[in-house]
NURO-826977 format. One line per field, with one value per residue: x, y, z of N, C-alpha, C in turn; residue in one letter; residue number from 1. Coordinates in Angstrom, 1 decimal. Each point is the difference from the previous one (the first is absolute). Layout:
nc1 = c(X|...)
nc2 = c(Y|...)
nc3 = c(Z|...)
cac1 = c(X|...)
cac2 = c(Y|...)
cac3 = c(Z|...)
cc1 = c(X|...)
cc2 = c(Y|...)
cc3 = c(Z|...)
aa = c(A|...)
i = c(NUM|...)
END
This chain:
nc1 = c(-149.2|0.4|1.4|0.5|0.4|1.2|0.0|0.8|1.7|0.6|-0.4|-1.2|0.0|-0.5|1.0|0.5|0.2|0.4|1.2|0.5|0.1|0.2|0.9|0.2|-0.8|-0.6|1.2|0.3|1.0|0.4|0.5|1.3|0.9|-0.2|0.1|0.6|-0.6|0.4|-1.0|-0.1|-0.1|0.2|0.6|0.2|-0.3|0.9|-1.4|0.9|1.7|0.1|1.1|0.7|0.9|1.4|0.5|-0.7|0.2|0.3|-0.6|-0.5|-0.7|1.4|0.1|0.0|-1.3|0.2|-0.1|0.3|-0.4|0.0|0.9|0.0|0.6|0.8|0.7|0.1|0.6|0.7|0.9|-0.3|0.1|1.0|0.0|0.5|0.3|0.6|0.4|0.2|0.4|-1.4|0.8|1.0|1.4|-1.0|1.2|0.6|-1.4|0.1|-0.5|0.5|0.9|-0.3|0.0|1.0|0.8|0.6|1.3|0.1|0.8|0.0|0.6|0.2|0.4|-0.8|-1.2|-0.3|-1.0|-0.6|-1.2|-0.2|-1.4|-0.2|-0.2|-1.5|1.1|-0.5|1.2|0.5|-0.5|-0.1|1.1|0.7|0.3|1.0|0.8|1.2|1.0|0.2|-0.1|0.4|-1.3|1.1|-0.9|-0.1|-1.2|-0.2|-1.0|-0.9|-1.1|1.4|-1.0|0.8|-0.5|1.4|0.9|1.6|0.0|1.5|1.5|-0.1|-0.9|-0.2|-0.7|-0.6|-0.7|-1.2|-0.5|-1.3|-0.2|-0.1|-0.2|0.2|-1.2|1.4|0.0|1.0|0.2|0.2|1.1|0.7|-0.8|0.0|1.5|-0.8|-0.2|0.9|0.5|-0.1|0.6|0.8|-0.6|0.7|1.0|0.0|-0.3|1.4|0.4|-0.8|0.5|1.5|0.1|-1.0|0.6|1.3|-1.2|-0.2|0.2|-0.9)
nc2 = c(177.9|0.0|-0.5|0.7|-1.1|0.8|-1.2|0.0|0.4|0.6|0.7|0.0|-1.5|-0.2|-1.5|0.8|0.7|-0.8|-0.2|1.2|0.1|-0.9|0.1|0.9|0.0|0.2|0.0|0.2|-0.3|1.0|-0.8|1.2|-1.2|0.0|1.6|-0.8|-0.7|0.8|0.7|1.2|-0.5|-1.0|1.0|0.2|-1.7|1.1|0.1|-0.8|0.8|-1.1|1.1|-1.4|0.7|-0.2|0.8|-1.6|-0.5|-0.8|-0.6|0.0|1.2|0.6|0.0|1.5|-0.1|1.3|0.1|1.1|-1.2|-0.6|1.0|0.6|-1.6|-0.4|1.4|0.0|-1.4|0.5|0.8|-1.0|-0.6|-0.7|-1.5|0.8|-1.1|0.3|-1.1|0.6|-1.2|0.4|0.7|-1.4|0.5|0.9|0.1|-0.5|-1.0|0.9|-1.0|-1.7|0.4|0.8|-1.5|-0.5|1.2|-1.0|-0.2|-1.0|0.1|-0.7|-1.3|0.1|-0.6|-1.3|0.8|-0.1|-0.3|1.2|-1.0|0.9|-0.2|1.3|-0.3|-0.4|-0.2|0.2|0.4|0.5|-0.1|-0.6|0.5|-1.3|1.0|-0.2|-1.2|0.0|-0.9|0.5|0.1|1.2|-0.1|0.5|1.2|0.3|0.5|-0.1|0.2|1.3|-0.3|-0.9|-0.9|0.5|-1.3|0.0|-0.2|0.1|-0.1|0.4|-0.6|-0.2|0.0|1.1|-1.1|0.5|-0.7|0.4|0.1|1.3|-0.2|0.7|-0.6|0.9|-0.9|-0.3|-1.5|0.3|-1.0|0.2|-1.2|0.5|0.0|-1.3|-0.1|-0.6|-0.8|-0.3|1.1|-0.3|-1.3|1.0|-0.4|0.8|-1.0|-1.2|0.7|0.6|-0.9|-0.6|0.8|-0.4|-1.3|0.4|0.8|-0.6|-0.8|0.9|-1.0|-0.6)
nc3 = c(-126.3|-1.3|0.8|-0.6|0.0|0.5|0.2|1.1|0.8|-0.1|1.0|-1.0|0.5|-1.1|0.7|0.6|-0.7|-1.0|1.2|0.3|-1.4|-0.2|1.3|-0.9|0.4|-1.2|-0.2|-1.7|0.6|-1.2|0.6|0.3|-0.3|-0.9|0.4|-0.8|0.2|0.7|0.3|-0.5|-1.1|0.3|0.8|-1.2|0.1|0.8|1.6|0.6|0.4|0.5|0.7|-0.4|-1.0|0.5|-0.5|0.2|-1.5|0.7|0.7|-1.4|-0.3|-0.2|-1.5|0.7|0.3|1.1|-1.5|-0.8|-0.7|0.5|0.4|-0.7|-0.3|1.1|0.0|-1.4|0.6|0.9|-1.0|-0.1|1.4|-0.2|0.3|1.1|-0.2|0.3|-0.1|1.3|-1.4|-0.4|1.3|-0.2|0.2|0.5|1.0|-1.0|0.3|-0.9|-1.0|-0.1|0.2|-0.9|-0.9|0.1|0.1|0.0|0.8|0.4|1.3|1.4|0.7|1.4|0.7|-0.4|0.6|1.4|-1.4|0.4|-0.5|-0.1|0.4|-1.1|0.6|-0.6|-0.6|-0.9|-0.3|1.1|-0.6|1.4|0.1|0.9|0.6|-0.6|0.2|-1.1|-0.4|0.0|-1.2|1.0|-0.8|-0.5|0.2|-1.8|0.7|-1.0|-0.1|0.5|-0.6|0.1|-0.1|1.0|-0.5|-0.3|1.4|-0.2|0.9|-0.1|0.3|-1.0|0.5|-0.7|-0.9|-1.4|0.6|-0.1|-1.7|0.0|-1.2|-0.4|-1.0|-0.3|-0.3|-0.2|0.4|1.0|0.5|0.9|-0.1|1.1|1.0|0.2|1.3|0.9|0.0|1.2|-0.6|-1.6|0.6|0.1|1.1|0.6|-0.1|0.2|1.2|0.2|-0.6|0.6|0.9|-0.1|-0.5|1.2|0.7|-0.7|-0.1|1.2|0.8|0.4)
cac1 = c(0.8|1.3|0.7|1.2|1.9|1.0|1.3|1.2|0.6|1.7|-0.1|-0.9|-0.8|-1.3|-1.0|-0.3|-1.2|-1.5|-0.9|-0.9|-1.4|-0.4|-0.9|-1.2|-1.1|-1.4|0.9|0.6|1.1|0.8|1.7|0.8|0.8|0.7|-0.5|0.5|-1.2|-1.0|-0.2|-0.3|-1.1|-0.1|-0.1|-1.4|-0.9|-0.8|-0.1|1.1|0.7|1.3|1.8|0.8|0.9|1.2|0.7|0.8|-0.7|0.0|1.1|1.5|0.3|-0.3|-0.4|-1.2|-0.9|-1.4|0.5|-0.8|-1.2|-0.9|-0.4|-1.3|-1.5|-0.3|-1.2|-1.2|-0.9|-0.7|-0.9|-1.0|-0.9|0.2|1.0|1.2|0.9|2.0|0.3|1.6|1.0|-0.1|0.6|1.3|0.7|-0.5|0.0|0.3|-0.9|-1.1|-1.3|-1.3|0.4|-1.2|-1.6|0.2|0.0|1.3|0.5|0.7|1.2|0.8|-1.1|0.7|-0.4|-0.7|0.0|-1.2|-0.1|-1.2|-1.0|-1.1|-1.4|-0.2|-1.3|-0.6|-0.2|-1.2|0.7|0.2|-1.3|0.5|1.4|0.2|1.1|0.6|1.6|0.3|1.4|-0.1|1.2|-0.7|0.3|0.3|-0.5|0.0|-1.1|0.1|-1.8|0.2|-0.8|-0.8|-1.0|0.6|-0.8|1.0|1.2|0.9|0.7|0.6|1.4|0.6|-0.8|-1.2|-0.5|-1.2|-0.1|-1.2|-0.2|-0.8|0.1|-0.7|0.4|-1.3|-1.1|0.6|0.5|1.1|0.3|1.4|0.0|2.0|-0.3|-0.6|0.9|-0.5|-1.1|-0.9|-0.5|-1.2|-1.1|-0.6|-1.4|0.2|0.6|-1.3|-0.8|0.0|-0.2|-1.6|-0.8|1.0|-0.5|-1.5|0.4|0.2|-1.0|-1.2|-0.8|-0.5)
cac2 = c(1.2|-0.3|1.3|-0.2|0.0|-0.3|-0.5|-1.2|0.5|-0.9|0.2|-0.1|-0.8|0.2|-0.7|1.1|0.7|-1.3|-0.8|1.1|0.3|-1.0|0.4|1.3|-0.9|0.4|0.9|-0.7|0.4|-0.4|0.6|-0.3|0.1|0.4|1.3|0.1|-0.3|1.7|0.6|1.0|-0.3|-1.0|0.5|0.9|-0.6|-0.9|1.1|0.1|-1.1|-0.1|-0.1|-0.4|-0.5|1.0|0.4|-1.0|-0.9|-1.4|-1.0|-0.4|0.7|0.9|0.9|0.5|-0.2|1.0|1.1|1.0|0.3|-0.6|0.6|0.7|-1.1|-0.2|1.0|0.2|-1.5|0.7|1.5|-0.5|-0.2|-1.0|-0.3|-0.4|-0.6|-0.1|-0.6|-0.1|0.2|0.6|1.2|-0.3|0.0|1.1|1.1|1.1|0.2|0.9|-0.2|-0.7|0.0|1.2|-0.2|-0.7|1.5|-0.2|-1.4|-1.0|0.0|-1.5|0.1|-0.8|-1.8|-0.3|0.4|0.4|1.3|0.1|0.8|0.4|0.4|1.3|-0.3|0.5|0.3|-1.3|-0.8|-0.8|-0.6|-1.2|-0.2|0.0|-0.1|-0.9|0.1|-0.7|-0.2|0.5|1.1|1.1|1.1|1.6|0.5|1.2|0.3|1.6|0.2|0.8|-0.3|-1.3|-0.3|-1.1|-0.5|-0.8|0.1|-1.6|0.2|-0.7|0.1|0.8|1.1|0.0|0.5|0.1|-1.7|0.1|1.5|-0.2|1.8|0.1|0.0|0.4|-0.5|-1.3|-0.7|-1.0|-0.3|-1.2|-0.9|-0.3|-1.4|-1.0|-0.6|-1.3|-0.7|0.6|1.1|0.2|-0.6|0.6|0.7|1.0|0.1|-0.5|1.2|1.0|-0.6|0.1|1.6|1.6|-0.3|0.0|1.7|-0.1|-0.8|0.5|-0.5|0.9)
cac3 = c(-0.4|-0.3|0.4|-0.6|0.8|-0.7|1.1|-0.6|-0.3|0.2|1.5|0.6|-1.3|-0.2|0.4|1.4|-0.6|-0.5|1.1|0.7|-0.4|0.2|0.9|-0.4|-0.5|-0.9|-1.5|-0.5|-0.5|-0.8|-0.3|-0.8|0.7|-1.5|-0.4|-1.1|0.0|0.7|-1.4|0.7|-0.3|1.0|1.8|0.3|-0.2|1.6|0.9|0.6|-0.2|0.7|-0.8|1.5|-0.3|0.0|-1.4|-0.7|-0.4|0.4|0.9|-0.9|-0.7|0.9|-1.2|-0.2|-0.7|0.3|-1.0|0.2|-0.5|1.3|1.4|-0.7|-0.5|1.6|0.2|-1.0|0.4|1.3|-0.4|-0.9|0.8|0.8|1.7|-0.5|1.4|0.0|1.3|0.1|-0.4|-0.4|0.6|-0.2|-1.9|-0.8|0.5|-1.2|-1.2|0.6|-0.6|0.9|1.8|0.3|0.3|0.9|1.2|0.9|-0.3|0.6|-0.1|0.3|0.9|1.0|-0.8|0.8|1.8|0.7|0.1|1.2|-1.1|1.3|-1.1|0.8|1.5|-0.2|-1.4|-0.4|-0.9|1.1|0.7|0.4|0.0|1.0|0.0|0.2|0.3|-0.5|-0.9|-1.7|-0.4|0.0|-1.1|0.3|-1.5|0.2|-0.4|-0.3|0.3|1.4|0.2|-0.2|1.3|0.3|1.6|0.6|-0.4|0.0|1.2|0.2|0.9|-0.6|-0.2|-0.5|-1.2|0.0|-0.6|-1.0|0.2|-1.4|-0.6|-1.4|-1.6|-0.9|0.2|0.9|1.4|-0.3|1.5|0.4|1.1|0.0|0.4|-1.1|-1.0|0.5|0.4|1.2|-0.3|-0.6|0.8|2.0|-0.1|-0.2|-1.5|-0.9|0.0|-0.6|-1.5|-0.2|0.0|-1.0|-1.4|-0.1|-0.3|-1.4|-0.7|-0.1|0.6|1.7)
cc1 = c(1.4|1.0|1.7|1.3|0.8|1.5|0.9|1.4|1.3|-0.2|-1.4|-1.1|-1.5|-1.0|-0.1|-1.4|-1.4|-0.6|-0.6|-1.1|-1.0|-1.5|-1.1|-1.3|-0.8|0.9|0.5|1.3|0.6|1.8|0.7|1.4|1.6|-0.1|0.3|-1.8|-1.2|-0.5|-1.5|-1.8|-0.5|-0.1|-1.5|-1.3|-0.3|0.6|1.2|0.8|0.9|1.1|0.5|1.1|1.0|0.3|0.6|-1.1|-0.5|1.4|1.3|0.6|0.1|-0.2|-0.8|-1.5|-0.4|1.1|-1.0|-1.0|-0.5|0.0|-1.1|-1.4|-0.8|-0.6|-0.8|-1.5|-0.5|-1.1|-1.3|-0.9|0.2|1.1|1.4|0.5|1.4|-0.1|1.8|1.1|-0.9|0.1|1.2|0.4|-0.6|0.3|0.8|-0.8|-1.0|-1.0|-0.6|0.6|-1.1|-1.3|0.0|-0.3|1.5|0.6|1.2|1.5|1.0|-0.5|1.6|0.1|-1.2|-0.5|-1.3|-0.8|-1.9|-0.9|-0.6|-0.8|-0.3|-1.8|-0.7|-0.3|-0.7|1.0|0.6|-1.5|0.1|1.0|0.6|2.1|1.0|1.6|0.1|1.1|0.0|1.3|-0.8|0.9|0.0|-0.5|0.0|-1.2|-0.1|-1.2|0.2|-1.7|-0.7|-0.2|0.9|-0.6|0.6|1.1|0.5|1.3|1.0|0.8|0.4|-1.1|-1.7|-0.5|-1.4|-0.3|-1.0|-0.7|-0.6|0.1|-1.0|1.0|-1.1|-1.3|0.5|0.0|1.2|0.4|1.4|0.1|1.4|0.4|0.4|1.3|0.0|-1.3|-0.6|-0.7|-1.2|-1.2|-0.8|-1.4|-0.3|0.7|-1.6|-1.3|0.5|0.2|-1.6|-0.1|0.2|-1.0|-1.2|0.1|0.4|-0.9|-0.7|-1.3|-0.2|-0.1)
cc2 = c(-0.5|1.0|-0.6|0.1|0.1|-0.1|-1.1|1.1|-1.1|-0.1|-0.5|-1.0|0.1|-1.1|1.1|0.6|-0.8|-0.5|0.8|0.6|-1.1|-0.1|1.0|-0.6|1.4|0.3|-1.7|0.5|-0.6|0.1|-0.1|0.1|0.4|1.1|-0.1|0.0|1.2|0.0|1.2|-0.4|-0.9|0.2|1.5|-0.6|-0.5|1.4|0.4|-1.0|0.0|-0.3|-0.6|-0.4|1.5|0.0|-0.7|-0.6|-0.8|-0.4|-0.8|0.8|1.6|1.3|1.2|0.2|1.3|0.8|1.4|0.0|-1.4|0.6|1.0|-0.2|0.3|1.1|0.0|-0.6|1.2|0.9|-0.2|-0.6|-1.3|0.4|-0.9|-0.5|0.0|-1.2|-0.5|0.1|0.6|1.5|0.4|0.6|0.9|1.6|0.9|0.3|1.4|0.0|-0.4|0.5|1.9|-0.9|-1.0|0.9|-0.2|-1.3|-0.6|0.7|-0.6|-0.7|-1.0|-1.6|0.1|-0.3|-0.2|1.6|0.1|1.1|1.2|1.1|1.0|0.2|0.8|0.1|-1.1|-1.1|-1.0|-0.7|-1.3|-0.5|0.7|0.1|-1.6|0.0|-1.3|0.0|1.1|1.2|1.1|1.3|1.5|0.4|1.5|0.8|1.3|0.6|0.5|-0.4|-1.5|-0.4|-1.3|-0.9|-1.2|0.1|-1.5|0.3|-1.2|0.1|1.7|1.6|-0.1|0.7|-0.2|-1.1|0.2|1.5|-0.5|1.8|-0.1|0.4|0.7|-0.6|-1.5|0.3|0.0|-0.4|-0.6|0.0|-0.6|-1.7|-1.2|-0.7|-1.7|-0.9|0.3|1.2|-0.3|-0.7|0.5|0.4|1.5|1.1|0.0|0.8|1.2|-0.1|0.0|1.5|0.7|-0.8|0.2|1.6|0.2|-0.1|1.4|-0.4|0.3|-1.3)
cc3 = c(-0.4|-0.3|-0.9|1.1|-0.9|1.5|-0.7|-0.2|0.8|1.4|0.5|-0.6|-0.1|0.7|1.6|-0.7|-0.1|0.9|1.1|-0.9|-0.1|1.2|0.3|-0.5|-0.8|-1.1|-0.2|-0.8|-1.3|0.0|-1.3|0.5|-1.0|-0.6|-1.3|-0.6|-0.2|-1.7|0.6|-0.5|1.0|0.7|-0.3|0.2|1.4|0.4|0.6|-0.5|1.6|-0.4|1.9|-1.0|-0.8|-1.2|-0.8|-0.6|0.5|0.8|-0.4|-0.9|0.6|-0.4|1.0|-0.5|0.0|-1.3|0.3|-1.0|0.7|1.0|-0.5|-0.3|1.4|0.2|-0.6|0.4|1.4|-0.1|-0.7|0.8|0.8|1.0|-0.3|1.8|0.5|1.5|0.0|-1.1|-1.1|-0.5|-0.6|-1.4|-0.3|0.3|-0.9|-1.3|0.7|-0.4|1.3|1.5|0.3|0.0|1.4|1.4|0.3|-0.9|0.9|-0.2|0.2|0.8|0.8|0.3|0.8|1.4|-0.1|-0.2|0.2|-1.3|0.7|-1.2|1.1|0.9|-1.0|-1.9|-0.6|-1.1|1.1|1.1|-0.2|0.1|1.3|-0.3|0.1|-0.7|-1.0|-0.2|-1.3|-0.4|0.3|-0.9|0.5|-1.4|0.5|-0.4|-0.8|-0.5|1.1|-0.2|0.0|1.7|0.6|1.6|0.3|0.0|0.9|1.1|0.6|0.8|-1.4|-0.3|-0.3|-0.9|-0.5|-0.8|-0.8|-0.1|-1.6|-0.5|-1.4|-1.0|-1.1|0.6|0.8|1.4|0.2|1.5|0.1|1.3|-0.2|0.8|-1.1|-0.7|0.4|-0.5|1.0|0.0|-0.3|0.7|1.2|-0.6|0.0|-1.6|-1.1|0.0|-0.8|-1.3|-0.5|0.4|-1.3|-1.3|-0.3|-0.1|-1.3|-0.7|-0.1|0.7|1.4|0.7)
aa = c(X|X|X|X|X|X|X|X|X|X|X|X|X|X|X|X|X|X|X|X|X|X|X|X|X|X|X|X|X|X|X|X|X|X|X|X|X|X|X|X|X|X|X|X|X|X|X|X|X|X|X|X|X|X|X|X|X|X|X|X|X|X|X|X|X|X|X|X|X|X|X|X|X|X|X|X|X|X|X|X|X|X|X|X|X|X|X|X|X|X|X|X|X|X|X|X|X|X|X|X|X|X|X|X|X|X|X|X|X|X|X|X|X|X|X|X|X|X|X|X|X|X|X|X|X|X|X|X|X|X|X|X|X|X|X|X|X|X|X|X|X|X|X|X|X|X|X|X|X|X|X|X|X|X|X|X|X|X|X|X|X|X|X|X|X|X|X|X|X|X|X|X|X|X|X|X|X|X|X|X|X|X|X|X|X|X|X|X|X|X|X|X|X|X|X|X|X|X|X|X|X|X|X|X|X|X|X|X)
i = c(1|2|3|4|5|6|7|8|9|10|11|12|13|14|15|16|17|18|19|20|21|22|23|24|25|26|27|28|29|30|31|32|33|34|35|36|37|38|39|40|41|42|43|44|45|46|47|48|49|50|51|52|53|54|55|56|57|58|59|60|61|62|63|64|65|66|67|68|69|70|71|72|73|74|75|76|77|78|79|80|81|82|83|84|85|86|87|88|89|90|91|92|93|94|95|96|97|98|99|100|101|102|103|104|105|106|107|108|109|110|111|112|113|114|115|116|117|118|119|120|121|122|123|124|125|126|127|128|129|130|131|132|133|134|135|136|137|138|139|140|141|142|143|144|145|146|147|148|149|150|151|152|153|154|155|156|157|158|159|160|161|162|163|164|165|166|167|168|169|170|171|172|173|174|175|176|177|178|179|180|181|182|183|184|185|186|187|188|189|190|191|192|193|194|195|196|197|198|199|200|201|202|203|204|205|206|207|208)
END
């Protein structure tokens, strides 16, 4: 199953990303780490895409990428039947686009320095199946959910509060999941991390 990336931003490098997908064993990932790159034709040619990258080109370039006829492409690409991923800075930079931050449900608003912050997968929901609560270093993202019906089966609990760490909603005939977690390596590597990355993308997919 080959799945489209687009990571790599000024804050967040794309070898974090590459090497936690990496570890996903049955998909074959294509990245892109240069949005300059995007082309809507291209991204219509695969099921899902995963976005782990903020409102910047690229990591050297800090040009904006999400314009409002790519944030449109992106729904267009949902409403039509695919999946769409948001992991952590994928959240980011978008809280004054109301294109993609309605397909998204919410968007990232600051986040405190880095702490001890506690995953915890809501007992019972099948996107959280097999995922064992756990504690990492990470930037805990304050967001702002705005969907009153998206399915939230995780939240991210800290010194500084609590917030709703993962949550899926529908887009026309789309998937769309996220996941606020994910500004480490360690992150992406936890076994439990790496579970809810294999649940939400196999939900996106459409798959059981």
């Amino acid at each position: 199953m080959k799945v489209l990336v687009f990571c790599d931003d000024p804050y967040h490098p794309a070898q974090v990303v590459r090497a936690g997908l990496a570890l996903l064993e049955g998909y074959a990932f294509d990245v892109i780490e240069d949005a300059a790159l995007w082309a809507a034709e291209r991204m219509a040619s695969y099921p899902a895409v995963i976005v782990a990258k903020s409102n910047h080109t690229s990591s050297t370039n800090h040009a904006p990428w999400m314009t409002e006829a790519v944030q449109e492409a992106f729904r267009d690409y949902a409403r039509q039947g695919c999946g769409l991923l948001f992991v952590h800075s994928g959240t980011a930079g978008y809280l004054d686009l109301p294109i993609i931050r309605g397909v998204i449900g919410g968007a990232f608003i600051r986040h405190p320095p880095r702490c001890p912050v506690t995953v915890e997968p809501k007992e019972g929901h099948p996107l959280a199946a097999g995922v064992a609560p756990f504690t990492v270093e990470d930037e805990h993202y304050e967001m702002a959910l705005d969907d009153p019906a998206a399915d939230v089966f995780l939240t991210t609990r800290s010194e500084h509060g609590i917030q709703p760490g993962g949550w899926a909603r529908r887009e026309g005939r789309g998937r769309i999941g996220v996941l606020t977690p994910g500004h480490t390596a360690e992150v992406w590597g936890h076994p439990s991390f790496q579970a809810l990355l294999r649940n939400v993308l196999t939900w996106c997919l459409g798959q059981k």
